[in-house]
C-alpha positions as CSV (number, residue, x, y, z in Angstrom):
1,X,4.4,69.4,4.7
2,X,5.7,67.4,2.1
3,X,9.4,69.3,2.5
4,X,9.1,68.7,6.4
5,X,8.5,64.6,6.2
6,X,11.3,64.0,3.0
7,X,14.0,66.0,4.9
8,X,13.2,64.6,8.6
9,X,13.2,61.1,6.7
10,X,16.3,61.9,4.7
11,X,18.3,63.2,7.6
12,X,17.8,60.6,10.4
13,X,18.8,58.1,7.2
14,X,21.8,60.4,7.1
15,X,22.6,60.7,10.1
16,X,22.5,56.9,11.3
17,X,25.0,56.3,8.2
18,X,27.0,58.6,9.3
19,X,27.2,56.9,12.9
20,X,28.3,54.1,10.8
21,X,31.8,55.7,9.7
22,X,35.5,56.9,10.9
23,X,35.5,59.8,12.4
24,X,37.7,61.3,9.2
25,X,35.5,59.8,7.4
26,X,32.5,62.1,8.7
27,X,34.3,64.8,8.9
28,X,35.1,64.5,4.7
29,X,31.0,63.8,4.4
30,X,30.0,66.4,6.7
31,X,31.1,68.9,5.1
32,X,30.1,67.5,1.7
33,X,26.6,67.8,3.1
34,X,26.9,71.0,4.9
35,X,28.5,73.1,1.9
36,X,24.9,73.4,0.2
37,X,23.3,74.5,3.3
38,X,25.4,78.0,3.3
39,X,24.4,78.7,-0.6
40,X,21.8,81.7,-1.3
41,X,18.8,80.7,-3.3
42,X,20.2,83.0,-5.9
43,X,23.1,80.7,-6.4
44,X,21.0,77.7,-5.9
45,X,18.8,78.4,-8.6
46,X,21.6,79.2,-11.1
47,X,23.2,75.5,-10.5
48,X,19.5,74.6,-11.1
49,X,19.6,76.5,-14.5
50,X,22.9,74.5,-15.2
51,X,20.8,71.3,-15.2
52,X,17.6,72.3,-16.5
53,X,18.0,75.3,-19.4
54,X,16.3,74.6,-22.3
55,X,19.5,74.2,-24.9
56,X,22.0,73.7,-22.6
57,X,20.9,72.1,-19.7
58,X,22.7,68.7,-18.3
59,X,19.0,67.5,-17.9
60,X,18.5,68.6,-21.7
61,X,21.3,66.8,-22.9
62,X,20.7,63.4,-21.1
63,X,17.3,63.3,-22.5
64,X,18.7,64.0,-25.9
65,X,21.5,61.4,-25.7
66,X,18.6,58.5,-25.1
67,X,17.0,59.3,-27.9
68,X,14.4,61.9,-26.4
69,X,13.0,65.5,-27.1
70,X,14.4,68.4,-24.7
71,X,12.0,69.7,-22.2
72,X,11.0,72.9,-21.5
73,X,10.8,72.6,-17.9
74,X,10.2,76.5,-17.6
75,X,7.5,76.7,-19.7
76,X,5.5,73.5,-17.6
77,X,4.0,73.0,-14.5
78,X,3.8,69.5,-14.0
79,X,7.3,68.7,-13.0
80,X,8.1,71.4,-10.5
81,X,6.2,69.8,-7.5
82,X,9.5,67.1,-7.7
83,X,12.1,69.6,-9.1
84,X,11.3,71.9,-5.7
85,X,11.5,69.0,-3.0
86,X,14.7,67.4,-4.5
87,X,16.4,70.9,-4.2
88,X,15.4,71.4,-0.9
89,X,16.4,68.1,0.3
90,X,19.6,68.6,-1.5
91,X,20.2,72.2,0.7
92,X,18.2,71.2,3.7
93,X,19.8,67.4,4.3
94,X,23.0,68.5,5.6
95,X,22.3,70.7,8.8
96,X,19.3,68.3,9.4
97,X,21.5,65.4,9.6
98,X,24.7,67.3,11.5
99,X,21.3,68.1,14.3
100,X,20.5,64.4,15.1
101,X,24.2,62.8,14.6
102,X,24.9,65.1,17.2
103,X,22.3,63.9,18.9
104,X,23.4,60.0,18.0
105,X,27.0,60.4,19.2
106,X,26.0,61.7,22.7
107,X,23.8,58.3,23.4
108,X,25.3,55.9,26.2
109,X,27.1,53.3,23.7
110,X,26.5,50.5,26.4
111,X,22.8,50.1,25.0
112,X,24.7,49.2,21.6
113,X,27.2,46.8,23.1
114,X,24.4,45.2,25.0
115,X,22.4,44.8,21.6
116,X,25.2,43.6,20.1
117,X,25.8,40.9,22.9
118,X,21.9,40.4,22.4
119,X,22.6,39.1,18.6
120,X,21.0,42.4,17.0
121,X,22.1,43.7,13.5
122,X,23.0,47.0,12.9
123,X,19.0,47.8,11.2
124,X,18.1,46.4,14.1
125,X,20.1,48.8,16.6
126,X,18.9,51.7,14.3
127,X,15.1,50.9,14.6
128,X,15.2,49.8,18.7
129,X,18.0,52.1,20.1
130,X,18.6,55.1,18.1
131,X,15.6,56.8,16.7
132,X,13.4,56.0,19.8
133,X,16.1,57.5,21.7
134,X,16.7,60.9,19.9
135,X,12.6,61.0,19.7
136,X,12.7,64.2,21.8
137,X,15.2,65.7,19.2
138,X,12.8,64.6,16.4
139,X,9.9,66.4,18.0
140,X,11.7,69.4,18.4
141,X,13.1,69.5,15.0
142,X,9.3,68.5,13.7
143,X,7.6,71.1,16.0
144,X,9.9,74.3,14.8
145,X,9.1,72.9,11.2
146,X,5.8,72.6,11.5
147,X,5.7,77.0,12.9
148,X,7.1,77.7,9.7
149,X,5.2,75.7,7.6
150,X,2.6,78.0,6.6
151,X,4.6,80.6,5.4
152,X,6.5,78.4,2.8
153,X,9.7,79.3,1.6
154,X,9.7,82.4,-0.5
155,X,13.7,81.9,-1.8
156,X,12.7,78.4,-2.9
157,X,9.7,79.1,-5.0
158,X,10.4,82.2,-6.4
159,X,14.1,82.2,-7.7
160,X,14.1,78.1,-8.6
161,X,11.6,78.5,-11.2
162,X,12.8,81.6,-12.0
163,X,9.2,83.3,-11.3
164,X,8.3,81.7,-14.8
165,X,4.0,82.4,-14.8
166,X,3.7,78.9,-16.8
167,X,4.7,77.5,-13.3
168,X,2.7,79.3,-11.2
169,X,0.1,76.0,-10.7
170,X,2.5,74.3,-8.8
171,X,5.2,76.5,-7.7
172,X,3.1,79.8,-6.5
173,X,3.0,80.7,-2.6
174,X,1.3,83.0,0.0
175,X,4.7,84.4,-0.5
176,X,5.2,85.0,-3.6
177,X,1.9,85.9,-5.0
178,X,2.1,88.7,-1.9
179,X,5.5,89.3,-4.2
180,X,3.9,89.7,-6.8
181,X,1.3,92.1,-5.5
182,X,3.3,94.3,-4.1
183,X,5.4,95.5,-6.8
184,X,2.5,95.4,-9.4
185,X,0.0,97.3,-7.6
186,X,2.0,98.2,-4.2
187,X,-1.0,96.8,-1.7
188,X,1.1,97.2,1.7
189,X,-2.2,96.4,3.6
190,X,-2.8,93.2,2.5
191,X,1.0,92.2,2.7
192,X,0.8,93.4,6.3
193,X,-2.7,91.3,6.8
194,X,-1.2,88.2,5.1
195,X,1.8,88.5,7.3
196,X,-0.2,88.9,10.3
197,X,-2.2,85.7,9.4
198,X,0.5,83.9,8.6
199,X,2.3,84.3,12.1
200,X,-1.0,83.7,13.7
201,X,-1.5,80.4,12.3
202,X,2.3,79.5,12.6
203,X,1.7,80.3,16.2
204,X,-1.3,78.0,16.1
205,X,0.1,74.9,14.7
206,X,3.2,75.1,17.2
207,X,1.0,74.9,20.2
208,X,-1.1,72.1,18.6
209,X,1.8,70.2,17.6
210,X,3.2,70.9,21.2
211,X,0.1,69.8,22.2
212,X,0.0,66.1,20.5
213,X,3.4,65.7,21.3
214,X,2.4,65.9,24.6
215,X,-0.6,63.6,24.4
216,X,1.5,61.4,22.8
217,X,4.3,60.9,24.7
Protein backbone atom coordinates (compact mmCIF):
# COMPACT_ATOMS: atom_id res chain seq x y z
CA UNK A 1 0.00 0.00 0.00
CA UNK A 2 2.57 2.12 1.12
CA UNK A 3 4.50 1.75 -2.50
CA UNK A 4 1.00 2.39 -4.32
CA UNK A 5 0.17 5.94 -2.44
CA UNK A 6 4.22 7.40 -2.63
CA UNK A 7 4.43 6.51 -6.32
CA UNK A 8 0.74 7.75 -7.33
CA UNK A 9 1.77 10.96 -5.18
CA UNK A 10 5.15 11.17 -6.74
CA UNK A 11 4.03 10.85 -10.26
CA UNK A 12 1.01 13.17 -10.63
CA UNK A 13 3.80 15.70 -8.76
CA UNK A 14 5.81 14.68 -11.75
CA UNK A 15 3.82 14.79 -14.18
CA UNK A 16 2.18 18.41 -13.54
CA UNK A 17 5.99 19.66 -13.52
CA UNK A 18 6.50 18.28 -16.37
CA UNK A 19 3.38 20.12 -18.05
CA UNK A 20 5.23 23.04 -16.75
CA UNK A 21 8.31 22.72 -19.35
CA UNK A 22 9.48 22.98 -23.28
CA UNK A 23 8.71 20.31 -25.07
CA UNK A 24 12.77 19.61 -25.39
CA UNK A 25 12.88 20.12 -22.21
CA UNK A 26 10.54 16.95 -21.43
CA UNK A 27 11.77 15.07 -23.77
CA UNK A 28 15.65 15.49 -21.89
CA UNK A 29 13.62 14.62 -18.38
CA UNK A 30 11.59 11.98 -19.77
CA UNK A 31 13.89 9.89 -20.47
CA UNK A 32 15.91 10.70 -17.38
CA UNK A 33 12.93 9.32 -15.55
CA UNK A 34 12.11 6.49 -17.85
CA UNK A 35 15.78 4.99 -18.02
CA UNK A 36 15.37 3.28 -14.41
CA UNK A 37 12.12 1.90 -15.28
CA UNK A 38 13.82 -0.68 -18.08
CA UNK A 39 16.65 -1.91 -15.28
CA UNK A 40 16.32 -5.59 -13.84
CA UNK A 41 16.21 -5.80 -10.14
CA UNK A 42 19.44 -7.58 -10.49
CA UNK A 43 21.09 -4.45 -11.73
CA UNK A 44 19.02 -2.36 -9.43
CA UNK A 45 20.24 -3.93 -6.51
CA UNK A 46 23.92 -3.78 -7.41
CA UNK A 47 23.71 0.23 -7.86
CA UNK A 48 22.05 -0.28 -4.42
CA UNK A 49 25.22 -2.10 -3.15
CA UNK A 50 27.22 0.81 -4.66
CA UNK A 51 25.65 3.12 -2.07
CA UNK A 52 25.16 0.98 0.80
CA UNK A 53 28.26 -1.81 1.15
CA UNK A 54 29.66 -1.86 4.29
CA UNK A 55 33.42 -0.54 3.40
CA UNK A 56 32.78 0.98 0.41
CA UNK A 57 29.45 2.21 0.13
CA UNK A 58 28.72 6.09 -0.91
CA UNK A 59 26.25 5.86 2.07
CA UNK A 60 29.25 4.51 4.21
CA UNK A 61 31.57 7.10 3.30
CA UNK A 62 29.13 10.18 3.85
CA UNK A 63 28.48 8.97 7.26
CA UNK A 64 32.13 8.68 7.90
CA UNK A 65 33.02 12.15 6.45
CA UNK A 66 30.54 13.80 9.26
CA UNK A 67 32.19 12.34 11.75
CA UNK A 68 29.90 9.08 12.12
CA UNK A 69 30.29 5.23 12.40
CA UNK A 70 29.58 3.11 9.06
CA UNK A 71 26.41 1.11 9.12
CA UNK A 72 25.83 -2.10 8.42
CA UNK A 73 22.70 -1.82 6.67
CA UNK A 74 22.79 -5.66 5.73
CA UNK A 75 23.10 -6.87 8.97
CA UNK A 76 19.78 -4.54 10.28
CA UNK A 77 16.30 -4.46 9.93
CA UNK A 78 15.16 -1.17 10.87
CA UNK A 79 16.13 0.83 7.96
CA UNK A 80 14.91 -1.32 5.04
CA UNK A 81 11.12 -0.37 5.35
CA UNK A 82 12.63 3.37 3.74
CA UNK A 83 15.63 1.85 1.72
CA UNK A 84 12.71 -0.37 -0.23
CA UNK A 85 10.09 2.53 -0.98
CA UNK A 86 12.82 5.05 -2.11
CA UNK A 87 14.01 2.39 -4.70
CA UNK A 88 10.93 1.71 -5.94
CA UNK A 89 9.88 5.22 -6.27
CA UNK A 90 13.12 5.81 -7.88
CA UNK A 91 12.22 2.77 -10.74
CA UNK A 92 8.51 3.09 -10.56
CA UNK A 93 8.21 7.25 -10.90
CA UNK A 94 9.10 7.47 -14.38
CA UNK A 95 6.42 5.28 -16.33
CA UNK A 96 3.91 6.49 -13.71
CA UNK A 97 4.46 10.01 -14.49
CA UNK A 98 4.86 9.42 -18.64
CA UNK A 99 0.92 7.61 -17.84
CA UNK A 100 -0.80 10.81 -16.52
CA UNK A 101 1.35 13.60 -18.53
CA UNK A 102 -0.07 11.85 -21.26
CA UNK A 103 -3.03 12.13 -19.84
CA UNK A 104 -2.33 16.11 -18.93
CA UNK A 105 -1.38 17.08 -22.44
CA UNK A 106 -4.63 15.67 -24.12
CA UNK A 107 -6.94 18.13 -21.74
CA UNK A 108 -8.87 20.97 -23.68
CA UNK A 109 -6.27 23.95 -22.79
CA UNK A 110 -9.23 26.42 -22.92
CA UNK A 111 -10.13 25.42 -19.26
CA UNK A 112 -6.44 26.84 -18.54
CA UNK A 113 -6.69 30.02 -20.46
CA UNK A 114 -10.08 30.54 -18.86
CA UNK A 115 -8.39 30.11 -15.32
CA UNK A 116 -5.83 32.16 -16.22
CA UNK A 117 -8.22 35.01 -17.40
CA UNK A 118 -10.02 34.08 -13.98
CA UNK A 119 -6.71 35.33 -11.99
CA UNK A 120 -5.71 31.62 -10.96
CA UNK A 121 -2.02 30.68 -10.26
CA UNK A 122 -0.48 27.80 -11.61
CA UNK A 123 -1.10 25.64 -7.88
CA UNK A 124 -4.24 26.68 -8.36
CA UNK A 125 -4.79 25.37 -12.05
CA UNK A 126 -3.09 22.04 -10.84
CA UNK A 127 -5.49 21.48 -7.84
CA UNK A 128 -9.01 22.70 -9.83
CA UNK A 129 -8.31 21.68 -13.46
CA UNK A 130 -5.80 19.00 -13.77
CA UNK A 131 -5.96 16.29 -11.23
CA UNK A 132 -9.87 16.34 -11.04
CA UNK A 133 -9.77 15.96 -14.63
CA UNK A 134 -7.40 12.99 -15.08
CA UNK A 135 -9.36 11.38 -11.97
CA UNK A 136 -10.56 8.51 -14.22
CA UNK A 137 -6.79 7.88 -15.13
CA UNK A 138 -5.97 7.97 -11.44
CA UNK A 139 -8.50 5.34 -10.65
CA UNK A 140 -7.45 3.18 -13.25
CA UNK A 141 -3.89 3.44 -12.42
CA UNK A 142 -4.94 2.99 -8.43
CA UNK A 143 -7.33 0.07 -9.28
CA UNK A 144 -4.59 -2.22 -11.40
CA UNK A 145 -2.25 -1.37 -8.32
CA UNK A 146 -4.36 -2.25 -5.94
CA UNK A 147 -4.88 -6.29 -8.00
CA UNK A 148 -1.34 -6.63 -7.52
CA UNK A 149 -0.94 -5.49 -4.17
CA UNK A 150 -1.11 -8.67 -2.41
CA UNK A 151 1.33 -10.44 -4.12
CA UNK A 152 4.16 -7.76 -3.39
CA UNK A 153 7.08 -7.52 -5.48
CA UNK A 154 9.27 -10.54 -5.25
CA UNK A 155 12.45 -8.66 -7.44
CA UNK A 156 12.23 -5.81 -5.00
CA UNK A 157 12.50 -7.62 -1.71
CA UNK A 158 14.51 -10.40 -2.46
CA UNK A 159 17.54 -9.12 -4.61
CA UNK A 160 17.69 -5.36 -2.75
CA UNK A 161 18.55 -6.68 0.50
CA UNK A 162 20.35 -9.21 -1.05
CA UNK A 163 18.17 -12.07 0.82
CA UNK A 164 20.26 -11.07 3.98
CA UNK A 165 18.08 -13.18 7.09
CA UNK A 166 19.04 -10.12 9.48
CA UNK A 167 16.39 -8.32 7.28
CA UNK A 168 13.91 -10.63 7.07
CA UNK A 169 11.56 -8.46 9.79
CA UNK A 170 11.00 -5.90 7.41
CA UNK A 171 11.93 -6.98 4.02
CA UNK A 172 10.28 -10.69 3.94
CA UNK A 173 7.16 -11.41 1.53
CA UNK A 174 4.47 -14.04 0.69
CA UNK A 175 6.97 -14.15 -2.10
CA UNK A 176 9.81 -14.67 -0.93
CA UNK A 177 9.40 -16.80 2.04
CA UNK A 178 7.45 -19.20 -0.75
CA UNK A 179 11.21 -18.67 -2.26
CA UNK A 180 12.57 -19.66 0.30
CA UNK A 181 10.55 -22.78 0.83
CA UNK A 182 10.77 -24.06 -2.20
CA UNK A 183 14.34 -24.55 -2.73
CA UNK A 184 14.96 -25.61 1.02
CA UNK A 185 12.46 -28.19 1.34
CA UNK A 186 10.82 -28.16 -2.32
CA UNK A 187 6.92 -27.80 -1.03
CA UNK A 188 5.27 -27.29 -4.67
CA UNK A 189 1.83 -27.65 -2.93
CA UNK A 190 1.91 -24.93 -0.85
CA UNK A 191 3.59 -22.57 -3.55
CA UNK A 192 0.71 -23.64 -5.79
CA UNK A 193 -1.93 -22.94 -2.75
CA UNK A 194 -0.27 -19.60 -1.95
CA UNK A 195 -0.38 -18.67 -5.51
CA UNK A 196 -3.89 -19.62 -5.79
CA UNK A 197 -4.73 -17.35 -2.78
CA UNK A 198 -2.91 -14.73 -3.80
CA UNK A 199 -4.78 -14.39 -7.29
CA UNK A 200 -8.01 -14.89 -5.44
CA UNK A 201 -7.67 -12.05 -3.17
CA UNK A 202 -6.02 -9.84 -5.95
CA UNK A 203 -9.23 -10.65 -7.77
CA UNK A 204 -11.11 -9.55 -4.75
CA UNK A 205 -9.64 -6.20 -4.03
CA UNK A 206 -10.11 -5.20 -7.85
CA UNK A 207 -13.69 -5.64 -7.77
CA UNK A 208 -14.01 -3.93 -4.41
CA UNK A 209 -11.98 -1.09 -5.44
CA UNK A 210 -14.05 -1.17 -8.73
CA UNK A 211 -16.73 -1.11 -6.52
CA UNK A 212 -15.96 2.20 -4.35
CA UNK A 213 -14.89 3.80 -7.23
CA UNK A 214 -18.16 3.45 -8.41
CA UNK A 215 -19.88 4.47 -5.30
CA UNK A 216 -17.85 7.17 -5.27
CA UNK A 217 -17.98 8.81 -8.36
Amino acid sequence: MGYMLITTVSALAVAVLLNELTKNWVRIHQTILFLPYFLSWVVVSYIALAFLDMQNGYANRLLMSLGFDPVKWYFISEPWPYILNIIALWKRIGFAALIYYAGIVGLNPEYYEAAKIDGANRFQMAVKITIPMIAPLIMIMLILSIGSMFSGDFGLHYFIPNNQGMTFPTTDIIDTFVYRALTKSGEISMAAAVGLYQSVVGLILVILANYTVRKIN
